[in-house]
N, C-alpha and C positions, 0 to 999 in steps of 0.2 A: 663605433662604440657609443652607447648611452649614457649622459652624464647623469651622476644622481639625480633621484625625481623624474625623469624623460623616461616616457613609457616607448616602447618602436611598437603600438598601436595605440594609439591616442581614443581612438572612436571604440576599441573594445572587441570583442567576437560581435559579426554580425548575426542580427535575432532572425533564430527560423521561423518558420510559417507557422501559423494555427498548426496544434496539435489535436488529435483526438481526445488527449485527456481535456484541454483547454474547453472542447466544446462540451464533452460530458459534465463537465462540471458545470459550465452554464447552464445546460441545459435541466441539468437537475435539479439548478436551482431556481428556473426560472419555472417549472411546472409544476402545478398545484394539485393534491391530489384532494378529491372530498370524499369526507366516509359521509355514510348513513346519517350519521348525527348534525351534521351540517359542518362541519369544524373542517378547517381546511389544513393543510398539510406541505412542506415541498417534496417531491417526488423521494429526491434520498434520503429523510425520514420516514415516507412510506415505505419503502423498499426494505431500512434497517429494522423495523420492526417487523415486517414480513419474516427477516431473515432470525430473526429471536425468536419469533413465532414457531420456525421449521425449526431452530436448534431445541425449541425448548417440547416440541413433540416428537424428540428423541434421532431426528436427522442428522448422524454422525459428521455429513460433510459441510451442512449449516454451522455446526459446533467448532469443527476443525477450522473453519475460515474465520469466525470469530475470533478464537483464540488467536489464532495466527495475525489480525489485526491488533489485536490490545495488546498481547503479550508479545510481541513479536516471532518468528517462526525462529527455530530452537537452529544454531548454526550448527552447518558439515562440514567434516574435516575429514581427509582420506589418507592416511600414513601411506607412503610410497612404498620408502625406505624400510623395508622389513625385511623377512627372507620370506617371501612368495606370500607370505600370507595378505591380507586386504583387510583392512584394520578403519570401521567407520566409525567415527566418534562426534555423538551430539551434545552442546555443552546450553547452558540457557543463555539465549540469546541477550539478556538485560547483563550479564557478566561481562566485566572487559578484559579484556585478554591481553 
């Protein structure tokens, strides 16, 4: 048994390896994009403007990802417990339930 305060792991969860998002993230911010006008950019503000660019020349699934980042995606819930029926209910994701 552990006396108050005394952790039985002192050192923590050991840290896993490099992640893919780890290096995405690097990576994006370490590359620079230049437009036309000379003005230089990191790659994942080029990209997000891209991606505002396709939402806002009416690209349904540019728009849908957007929202889904700012607003969060809207949460599912599956009623089991019915009589046979399947009962899907989306509530907005910013409500706490």
């Amino acid at each position: 048994m552990f006396k108050p305060g005394e952790s039985g792991n002192p050192k923590g969860r050991p840290k896993k390896g490099e992640t893919l998002s780890d290096i995405l993230r690097e990576q994006l911010s370490s590359i620079k994009i230049e437009y036309e006008d000379g003005t230089q950019v990191e790659a994942k503000t080029a990209i997000a403007a891209k991606l505002i660019e396709r939402a806002m020349e009416g690209e349904i699934l540019a728009m849908k990802y957007i929202y889904d980042r700012v607003d969060g995606r809207p949460k599912e819930s599956i009623d089991l417990e019915h009589s046979g029926e399947l009962t899907v209910v989306f509530e907005d994701a910013e409500k706490d339930v």
